[in-house]
C-alpha positions as CSV (number, residue, x, y, z in Angstrom):
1,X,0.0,0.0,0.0
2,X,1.2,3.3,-0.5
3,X,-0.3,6.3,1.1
4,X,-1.8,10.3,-0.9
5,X,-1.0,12.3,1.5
6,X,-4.2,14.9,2.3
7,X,-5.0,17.4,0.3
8,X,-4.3,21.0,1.6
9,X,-6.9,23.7,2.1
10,X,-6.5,27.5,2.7
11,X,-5.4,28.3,5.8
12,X,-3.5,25.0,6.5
13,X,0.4,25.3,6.8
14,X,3.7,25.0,5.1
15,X,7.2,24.5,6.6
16,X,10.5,25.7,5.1
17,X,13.2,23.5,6.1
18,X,16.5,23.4,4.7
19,X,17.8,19.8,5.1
20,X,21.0,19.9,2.8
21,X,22.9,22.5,2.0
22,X,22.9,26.2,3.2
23,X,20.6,29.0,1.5
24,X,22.5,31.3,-0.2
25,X,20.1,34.0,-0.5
26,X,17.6,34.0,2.2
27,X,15.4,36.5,0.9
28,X,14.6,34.4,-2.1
29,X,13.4,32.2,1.4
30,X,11.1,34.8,2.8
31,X,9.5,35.8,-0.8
32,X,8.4,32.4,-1.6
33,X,6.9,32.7,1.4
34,X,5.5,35.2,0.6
35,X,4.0,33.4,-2.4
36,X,2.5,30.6,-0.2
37,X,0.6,33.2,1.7
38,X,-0.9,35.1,-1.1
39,X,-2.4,31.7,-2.0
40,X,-4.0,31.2,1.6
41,X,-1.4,28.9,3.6
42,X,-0.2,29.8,6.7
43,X,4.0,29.7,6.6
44,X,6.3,28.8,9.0
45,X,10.0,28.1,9.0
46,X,12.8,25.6,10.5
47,X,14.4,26.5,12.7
48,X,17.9,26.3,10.7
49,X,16.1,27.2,7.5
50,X,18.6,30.1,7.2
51,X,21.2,29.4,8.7
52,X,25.0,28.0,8.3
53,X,27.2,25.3,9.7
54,X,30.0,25.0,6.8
55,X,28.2,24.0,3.9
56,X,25.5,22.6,5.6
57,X,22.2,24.5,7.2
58,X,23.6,23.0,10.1
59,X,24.8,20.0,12.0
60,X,23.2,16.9,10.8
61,X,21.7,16.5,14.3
62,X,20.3,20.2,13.9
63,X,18.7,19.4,10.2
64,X,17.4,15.8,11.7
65,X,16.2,17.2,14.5
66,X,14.0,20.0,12.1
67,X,12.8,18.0,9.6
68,X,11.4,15.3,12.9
69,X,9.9,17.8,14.8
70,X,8.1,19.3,11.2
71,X,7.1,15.3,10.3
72,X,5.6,15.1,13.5
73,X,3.9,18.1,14.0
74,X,0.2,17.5,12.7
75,X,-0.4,20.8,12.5
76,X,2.1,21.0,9.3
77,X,0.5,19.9,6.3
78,X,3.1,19.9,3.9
79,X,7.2,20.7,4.3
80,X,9.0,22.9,1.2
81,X,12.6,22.0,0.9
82,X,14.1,25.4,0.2
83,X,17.6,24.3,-1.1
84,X,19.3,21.3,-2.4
85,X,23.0,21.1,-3.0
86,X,24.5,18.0,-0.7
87,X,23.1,16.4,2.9
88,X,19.9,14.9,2.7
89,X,21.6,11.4,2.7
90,X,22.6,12.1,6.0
91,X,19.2,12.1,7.6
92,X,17.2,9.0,5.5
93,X,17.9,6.5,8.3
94,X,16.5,8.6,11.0
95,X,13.5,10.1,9.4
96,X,12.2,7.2,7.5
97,X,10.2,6.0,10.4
98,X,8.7,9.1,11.0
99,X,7.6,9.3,7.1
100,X,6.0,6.2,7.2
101,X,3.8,7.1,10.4
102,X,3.3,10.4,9.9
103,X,2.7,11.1,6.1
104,X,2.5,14.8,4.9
105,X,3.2,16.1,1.4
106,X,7.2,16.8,1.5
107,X,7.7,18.9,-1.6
108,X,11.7,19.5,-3.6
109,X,14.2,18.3,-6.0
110,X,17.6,18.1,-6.4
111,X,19.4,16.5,-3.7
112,X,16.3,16.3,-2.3
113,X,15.7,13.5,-4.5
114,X,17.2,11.6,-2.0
115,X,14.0,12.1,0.6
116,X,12.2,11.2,-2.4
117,X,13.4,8.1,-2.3
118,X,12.9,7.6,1.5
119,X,9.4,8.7,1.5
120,X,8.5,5.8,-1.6
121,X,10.6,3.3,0.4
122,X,8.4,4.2,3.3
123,X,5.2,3.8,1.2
124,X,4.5,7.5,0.9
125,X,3.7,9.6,-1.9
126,X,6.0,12.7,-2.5
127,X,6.5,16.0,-5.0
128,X,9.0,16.2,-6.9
129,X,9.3,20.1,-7.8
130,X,10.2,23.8,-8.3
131,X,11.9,24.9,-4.7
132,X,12.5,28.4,-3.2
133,X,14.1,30.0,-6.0
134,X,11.7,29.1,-8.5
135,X,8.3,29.9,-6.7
136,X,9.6,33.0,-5.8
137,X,10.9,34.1,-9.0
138,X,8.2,32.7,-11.2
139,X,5.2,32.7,-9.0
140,X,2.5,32.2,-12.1
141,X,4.6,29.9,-14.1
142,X,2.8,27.1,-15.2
143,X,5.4,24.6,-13.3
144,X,3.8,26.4,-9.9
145,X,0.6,26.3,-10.6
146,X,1.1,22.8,-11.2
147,X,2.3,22.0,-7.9
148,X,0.0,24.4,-6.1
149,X,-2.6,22.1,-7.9
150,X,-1.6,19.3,-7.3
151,X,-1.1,20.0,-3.1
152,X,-5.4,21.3,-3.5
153,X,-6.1,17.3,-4.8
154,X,-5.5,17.4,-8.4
155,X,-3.8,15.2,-10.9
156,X,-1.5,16.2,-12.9
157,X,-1.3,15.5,-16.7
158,X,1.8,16.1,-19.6
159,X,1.9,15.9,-22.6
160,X,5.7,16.5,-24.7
161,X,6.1,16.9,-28.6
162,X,8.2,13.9,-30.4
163,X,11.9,13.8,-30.1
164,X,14.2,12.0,-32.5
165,X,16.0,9.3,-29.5
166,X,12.2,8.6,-28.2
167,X,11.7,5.2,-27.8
168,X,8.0,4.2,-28.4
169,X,5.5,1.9,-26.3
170,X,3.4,2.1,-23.5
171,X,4.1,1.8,-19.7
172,X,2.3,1.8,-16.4
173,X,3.6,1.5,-12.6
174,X,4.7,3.8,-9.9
175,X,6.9,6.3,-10.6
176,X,10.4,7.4,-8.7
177,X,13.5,9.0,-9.8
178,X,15.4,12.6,-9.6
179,X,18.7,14.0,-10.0
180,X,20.8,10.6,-11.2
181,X,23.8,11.3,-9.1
182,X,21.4,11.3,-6.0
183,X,19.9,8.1,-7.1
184,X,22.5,5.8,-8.7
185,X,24.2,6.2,-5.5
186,X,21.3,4.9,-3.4
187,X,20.7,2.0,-5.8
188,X,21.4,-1.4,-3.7
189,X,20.5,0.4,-0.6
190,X,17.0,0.7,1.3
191,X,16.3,3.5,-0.7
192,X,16.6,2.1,-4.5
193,X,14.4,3.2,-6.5
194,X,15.1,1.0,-9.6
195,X,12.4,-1.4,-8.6
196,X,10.9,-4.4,-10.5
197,X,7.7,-2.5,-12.4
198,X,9.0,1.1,-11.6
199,X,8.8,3.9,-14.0
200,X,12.0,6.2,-13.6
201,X,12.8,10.0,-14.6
202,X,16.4,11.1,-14.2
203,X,17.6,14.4,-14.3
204,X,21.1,16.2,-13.6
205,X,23.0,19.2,-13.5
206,X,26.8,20.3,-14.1
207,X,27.6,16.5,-15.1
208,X,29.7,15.8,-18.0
209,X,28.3,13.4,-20.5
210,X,30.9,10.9,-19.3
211,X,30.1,10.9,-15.6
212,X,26.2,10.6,-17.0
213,X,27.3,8.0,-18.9
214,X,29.2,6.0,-16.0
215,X,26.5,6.2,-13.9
216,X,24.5,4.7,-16.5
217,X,26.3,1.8,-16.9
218,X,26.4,1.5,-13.4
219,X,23.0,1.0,-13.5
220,X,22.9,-1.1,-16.4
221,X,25.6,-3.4,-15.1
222,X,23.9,-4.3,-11.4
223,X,21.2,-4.4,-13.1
224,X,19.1,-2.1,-12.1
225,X,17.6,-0.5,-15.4
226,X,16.8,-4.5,-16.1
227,X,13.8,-3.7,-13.4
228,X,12.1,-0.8,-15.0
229,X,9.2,-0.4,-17.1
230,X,10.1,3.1,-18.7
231,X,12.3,5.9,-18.2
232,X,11.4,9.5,-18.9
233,X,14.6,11.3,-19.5
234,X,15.0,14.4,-18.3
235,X,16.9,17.7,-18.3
236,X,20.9,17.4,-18.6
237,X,21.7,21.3,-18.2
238,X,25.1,23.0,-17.1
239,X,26.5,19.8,-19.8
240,X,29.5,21.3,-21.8
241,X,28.8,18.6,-24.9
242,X,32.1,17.2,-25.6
243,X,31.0,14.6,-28.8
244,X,34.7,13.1,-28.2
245,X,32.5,10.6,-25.6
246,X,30.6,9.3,-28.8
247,X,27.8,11.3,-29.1
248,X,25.8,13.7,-26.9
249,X,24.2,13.1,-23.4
250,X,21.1,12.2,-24.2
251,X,22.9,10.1,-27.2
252,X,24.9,8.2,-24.6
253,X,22.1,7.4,-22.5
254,X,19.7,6.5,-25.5
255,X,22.6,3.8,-26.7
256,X,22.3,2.1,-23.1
257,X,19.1,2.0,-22.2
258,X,17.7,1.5,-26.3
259,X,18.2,-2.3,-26.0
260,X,15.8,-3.2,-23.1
261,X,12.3,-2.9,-24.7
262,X,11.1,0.1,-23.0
263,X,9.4,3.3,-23.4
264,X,11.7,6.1,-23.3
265,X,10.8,9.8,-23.7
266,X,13.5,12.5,-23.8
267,X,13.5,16.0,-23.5
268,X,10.6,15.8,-20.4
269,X,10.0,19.1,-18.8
270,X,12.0,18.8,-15.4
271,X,15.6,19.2,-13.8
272,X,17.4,22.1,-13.2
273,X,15.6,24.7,-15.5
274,X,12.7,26.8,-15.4
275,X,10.2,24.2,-16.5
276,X,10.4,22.3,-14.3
277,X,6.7,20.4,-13.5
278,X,6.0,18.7,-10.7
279,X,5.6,14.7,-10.3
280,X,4.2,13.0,-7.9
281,X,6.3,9.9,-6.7
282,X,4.7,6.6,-5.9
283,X,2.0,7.3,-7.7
284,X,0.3,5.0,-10.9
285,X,1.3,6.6,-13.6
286,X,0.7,5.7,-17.4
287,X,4.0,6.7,-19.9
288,X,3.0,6.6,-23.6
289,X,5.6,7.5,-26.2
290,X,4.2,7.6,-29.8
291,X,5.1,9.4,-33.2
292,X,3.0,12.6,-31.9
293,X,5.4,12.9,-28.6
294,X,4.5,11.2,-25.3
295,X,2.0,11.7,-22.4
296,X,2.1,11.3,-18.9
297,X,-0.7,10.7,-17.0
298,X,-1.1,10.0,-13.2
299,X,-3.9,7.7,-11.7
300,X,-4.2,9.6,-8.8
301,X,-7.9,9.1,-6.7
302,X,-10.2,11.3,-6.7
303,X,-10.6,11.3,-3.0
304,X,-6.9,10.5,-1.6
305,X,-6.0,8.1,0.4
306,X,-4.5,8.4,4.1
307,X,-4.1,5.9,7.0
């Protein structure tokens, strides 16, 4: 079983936590919340949201002991990652419990992926999507109205024109994935996502094609992309494209993954960039990739499901 978290209402509210790295700008902070209040939540914040230990927010014990008390406050409805950058592996095995008994909507990307992956493990659904920077600086942008849909009870539903590597079919299980650094180095662990029947999306940032590449093949060799029903590749920005490797990123991950009899859509709208929609993991999803592009379409309940 695997548990929708409720759906918000006005006047219910949001926590800002920062469980990785340390927010650069905190203003960026304080006007998405800004944003979350215009559309009727009540906002609070961690508290080391904003502040600094190294690279960190702050000590591991001081972004565990945050992200607990915000799990198990039922008063919180949801919990906004503002930043990602490096840390959220340190917390999985101490707030994985808490995820399972207490589930809430716990909304981010990036390294973040990484609590992703904890919440599925724990058989909760999670958000995958736009953080701080992005709700702040593009308030009305159709990625934020997506997620701001999705948190009142709505499923979402995308739809991508053709690409040239797409590899047609259709697909349906629950879908996981996130930044592929993040998850390729959970694979084998209590948080893999790369699950018999799983639907994947991989995204990364600042990777050369190579390292993409290796870490595909890491994957392919333990077998992990042998497990999944589909793959929805993301975007690969911040790449300087060296052809030298044998052909672009996309290209190198298209020649591993081309052999295994799944559908594959490239090009989807999320990663690092300003389109970036919002997916919900562990949810049914159904991945169709034809000659007119691909859609993605989540099988969400109408009325969702809680413990």
């Amino acid at each position: 079983m695997i548990i929708t978290p409720e759906p918000l209402k006005k006047g219910d509210t949001i926590a800002i936590a920062s469980p990785a790295g340390a927010v650069r700008e905190p203003l960026i902070v304080e006007q998405a919340a800004d944003v979350l209040r215009s559309r009727g939540y009540n906002v609070v914040t961690a508290p080391h949201c904003l502040t600094r230990n190294g690279y960190y927010s702050g000590t591991r014990e001081e972004r565990a002991s945050d992200f607990a008390a915000l799990i198990t406050d039922n008063n919180i409805k949801a919990i906004l990652c503002s930043y990602g950058g490096y840390g959220c592996v340190h917390l999985l095995d101490e707030l994985s419990p808490l995820i399972a008994r207490h589930p809430k909507w716990i909304i981010g990307m990036s390294d973040c992926s990484a609590l992703h992956a904890a919440c599925v493990a724990s058989g909760v659904q999670s958000i995958h999507a736009p953080q701080c920077r992005h709700i702040a600086q593009h308030p009305h942008h159709p990625a934020t109205e997506a997620l701001f849909n999705i948190l009142a009870g709505n499923k979402p539903h995308y739809k991508t024109a053709p690409h040239r590597l797409n590899i047609q079919g259709t697909a349906q299980g629950r879908i996981a994935g996130g930044n592929l650094s993040v998850i390729a180095g959970l694979a084998g662990s209590n948080y893999d996502i790369f699950t018999e029947g799983r639907i994947v999306f991989i995204e990364d940032t600042g990777e050369q094609p190579y390292r993409v590449e290796r870490l595909m093949y890491q994957l392919k060799l333990s077998g992990a992309l042998g497990k999944i029903k589909g793959l929805i590749v993301g975007q690969f920005n911040g790449v300087k494209e060296h052809t030298g490797f044998g052909g672009t990123t996309q290209e190198l991950i298209h020649n591993i993954i081309k052999d295994y009899g799944i559908p594959v859509c490239f090009n989807f709208p999320v990663g690092h960039c300003e389109d970036n929609f919002p997916l919900i993991e562990g949810c049914e999803v159904t991945l169709s990739v034809g000659e007119c592009g691909s859609e993605l379409t989540f099988e969400m309940p109408n009325t969702m499901q809680t413990r």
